[in-house]
N, C-alpha and C positions, 0 to 999 in steps of 0.2 A: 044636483046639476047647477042650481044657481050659485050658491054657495060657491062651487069651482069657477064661477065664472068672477063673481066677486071678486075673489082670489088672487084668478088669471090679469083682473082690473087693476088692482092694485099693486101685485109685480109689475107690471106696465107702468103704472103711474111711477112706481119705485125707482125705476127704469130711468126714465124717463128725466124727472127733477135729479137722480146720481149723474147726467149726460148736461141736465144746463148748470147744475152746480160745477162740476169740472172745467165746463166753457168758462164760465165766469171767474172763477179763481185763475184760468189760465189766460184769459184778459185781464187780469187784477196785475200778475203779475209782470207780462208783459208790459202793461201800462207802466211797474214802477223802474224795471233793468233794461227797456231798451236804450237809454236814455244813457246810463253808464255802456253796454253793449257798443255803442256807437262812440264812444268818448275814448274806450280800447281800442276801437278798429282805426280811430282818423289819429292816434298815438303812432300808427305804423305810416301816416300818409306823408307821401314825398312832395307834401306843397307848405309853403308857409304861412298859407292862410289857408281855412278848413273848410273852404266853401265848395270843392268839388273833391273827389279819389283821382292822384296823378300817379299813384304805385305805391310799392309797398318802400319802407327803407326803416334801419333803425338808428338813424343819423339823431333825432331829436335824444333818444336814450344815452349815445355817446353826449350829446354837447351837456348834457342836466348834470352831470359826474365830473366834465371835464370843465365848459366855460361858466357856467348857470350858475346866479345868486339866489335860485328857488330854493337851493339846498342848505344857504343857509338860514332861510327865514322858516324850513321845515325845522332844523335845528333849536331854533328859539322854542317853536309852536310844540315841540317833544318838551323840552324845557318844561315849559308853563304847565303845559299838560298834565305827567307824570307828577311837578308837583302840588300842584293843585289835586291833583285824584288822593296821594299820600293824604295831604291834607283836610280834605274830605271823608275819608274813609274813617281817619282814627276819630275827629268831631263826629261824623254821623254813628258809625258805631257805638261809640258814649252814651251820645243822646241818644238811639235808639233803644239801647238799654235801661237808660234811665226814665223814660217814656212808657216803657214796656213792665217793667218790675216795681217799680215805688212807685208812689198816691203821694203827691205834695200841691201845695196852691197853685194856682193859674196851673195846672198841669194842661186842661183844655184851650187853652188860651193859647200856651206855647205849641199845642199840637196843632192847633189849626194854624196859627200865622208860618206852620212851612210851608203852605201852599200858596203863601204870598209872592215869594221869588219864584214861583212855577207861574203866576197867573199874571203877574204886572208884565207888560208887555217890555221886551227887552231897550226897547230905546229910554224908557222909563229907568230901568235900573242900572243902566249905562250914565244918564245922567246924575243922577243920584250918587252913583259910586263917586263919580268926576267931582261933584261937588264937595263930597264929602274928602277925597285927598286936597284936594284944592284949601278948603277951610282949616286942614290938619297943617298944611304947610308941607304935604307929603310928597316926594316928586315922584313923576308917572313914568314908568319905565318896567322891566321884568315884574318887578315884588309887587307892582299896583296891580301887576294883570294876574298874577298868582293867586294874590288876597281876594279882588274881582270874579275869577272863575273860582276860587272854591265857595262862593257865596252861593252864588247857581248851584254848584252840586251839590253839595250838604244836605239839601234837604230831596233830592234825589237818593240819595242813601241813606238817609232815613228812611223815609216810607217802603224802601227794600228791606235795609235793616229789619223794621219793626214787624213787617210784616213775616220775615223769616224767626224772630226770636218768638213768638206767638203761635210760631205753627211749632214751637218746640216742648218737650216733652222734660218737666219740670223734676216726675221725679228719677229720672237718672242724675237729677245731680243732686238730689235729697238723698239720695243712695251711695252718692259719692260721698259725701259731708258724712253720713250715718257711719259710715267707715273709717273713717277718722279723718278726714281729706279737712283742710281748709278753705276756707272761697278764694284763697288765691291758686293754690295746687285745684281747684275743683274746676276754675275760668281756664288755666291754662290746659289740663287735660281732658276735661269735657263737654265747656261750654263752648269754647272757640274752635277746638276741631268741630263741632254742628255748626259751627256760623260763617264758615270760610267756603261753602260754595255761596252764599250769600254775599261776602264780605268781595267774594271777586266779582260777583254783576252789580253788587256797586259802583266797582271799582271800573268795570269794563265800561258800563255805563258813564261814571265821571270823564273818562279819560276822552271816548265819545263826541260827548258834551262839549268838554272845553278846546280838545283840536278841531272842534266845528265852529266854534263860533266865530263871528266879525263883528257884529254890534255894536258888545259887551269891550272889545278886546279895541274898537276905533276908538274909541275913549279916553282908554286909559292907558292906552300904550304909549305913547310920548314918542316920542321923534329919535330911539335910537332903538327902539323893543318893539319891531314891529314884524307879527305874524303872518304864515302862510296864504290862511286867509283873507286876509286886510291887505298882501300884498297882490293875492289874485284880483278882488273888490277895483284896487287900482288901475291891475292891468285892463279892465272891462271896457276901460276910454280909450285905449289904444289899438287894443286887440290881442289878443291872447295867443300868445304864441304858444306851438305844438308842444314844448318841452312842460307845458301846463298840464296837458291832457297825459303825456309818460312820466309825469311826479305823481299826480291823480292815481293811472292803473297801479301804480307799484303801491300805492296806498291801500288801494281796492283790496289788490293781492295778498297785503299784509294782516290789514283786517279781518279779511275772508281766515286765516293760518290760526290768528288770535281766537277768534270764534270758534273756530275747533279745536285750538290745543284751549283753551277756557272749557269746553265741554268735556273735553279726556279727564281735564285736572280734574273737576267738580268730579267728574264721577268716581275717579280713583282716591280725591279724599272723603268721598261720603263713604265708600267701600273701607277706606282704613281706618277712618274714624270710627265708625261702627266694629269695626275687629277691636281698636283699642280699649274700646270701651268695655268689650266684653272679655277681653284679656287682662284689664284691670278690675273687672268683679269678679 
């Protein structure tokens, strides 16, 4: 009888903490989208200032396609983006590899200073970059912001990188090579299909990264390369007109699209990879 009631205790209790755990993650969450929830809904408001609901209209969506310069400063900010993420990806990749497979000098050394452009605060490596084109005689414009933002990601793709090659299983490609395969047929048909759902939340991640930033990108953008965000930062003194908030949602929209076809991909090449692998032993 006591025993049961124990029991009875601690379902209860069980109970109980699975009802404020729920609460909480549902205040967690709340806490971080209603904030976007609301940024969608005054996209739809018929006032041009956002301080109260006058109706619904989708007048700001027509003027962002037809009158609006936001669309071309999201244009640049894809630009730098995309190449900045290439450009990170195939550096961080490298290194990650070469971090992960060979023993050479300062290997520790070079491993711990990635987390120096994660940890110095970005006004810090804003300046820095700036001085360092400046000293070059380099001019500021697209390429300074490209060079600039793959600096930040690189080593965001690394420590994804690294940590994705290390959870990997060496000897399927000892058993590759054993077959007569070379390291280069061995990297293109077995190593890289295992590192390409990795290789894309690098990559998701870089891309991220660098259409988020202002900082980095006030610095060294120069007076004819200047991004979405640096161009919002400015509208801040003015006021932000609605056509802000329906470039935003459609952003939202897109990212939320990216996040799930990223997840299909990943799964459909860890699924093929793993066939090819076993169709090629």
């Amino acid at each position: 009888m006591a025993g049961e009631k124990r029991l009875s205790k601690r379902l209860r209790k069980k109970r109980l903490w699975g009802r404020v755990s729920n609460v909480y993650a549902f205040l967690v969450y709340l806490f971080i989208y209603v904030p976007i929830i609301v940024m969608v809904i005054y996209s739809f408001n018929d006032q041009k200032n956002n301080y109260y609901w006058n109706g619904f209209t989708t007048e700001w969506y027509e003027k962002l396609f037809t009158n609006s310069d936001l669309v071309g400063y999201l244009g640049i900010s894809l630009i730098v983006a995309v190449a900045a993420t290439i450009i990170s990806v195939i550096i961080g990749t490298i290194g990650a590899l070469g971090l992960v497979r060979f023993e050479f000098k300062l290997k520790s050394v070079i491993s711990n200073s990635l987390y120096i452009p994660i940890v110095v605060p970005e006004v810090v490596l804003g300046i820095s970059l700036l001085m360092l084109f400046e000293i070059a005689n380099f001019p500021l414009g697209m390429t300074t912001m490209i060079l600039s933002h793959a600096t930040f990601c690189i080593p965001f793709v690394v420590i994804i990188m690294r940590g994705r090659i290390a959870g990997m299983d060496l000897s399927i490609e000892e058993a590759s090579m054993d077959l007569g395969a070379n390291r280069l047929i061995t990297f293109f048909r077995v190593t890289l299909p295992l590192l390409i759902p990795g290789i894309m939340s690098g990559a998701f991640m870089s891309f991220t990264l660098s259409i988020d930033d202002v900082i980095i990108s006030n610095f060294v953008a120069g007076p004819y390369a200047t991004t979405l965000p640096v161009k919002i930062l400015s509208m801040v003194k003015t006021g932000l007109s609605p056509e802000v908030n329906a470039l935003t949602t459609l952003m939202v929209l897109v990212l939320l699209v990216g996040i799930l076809i990223n997840n299909a991909v990943q799964a459909l090449l860890k699924k093929r990879a793993l066939t090819n692998i076993k169709s090629y032993f």
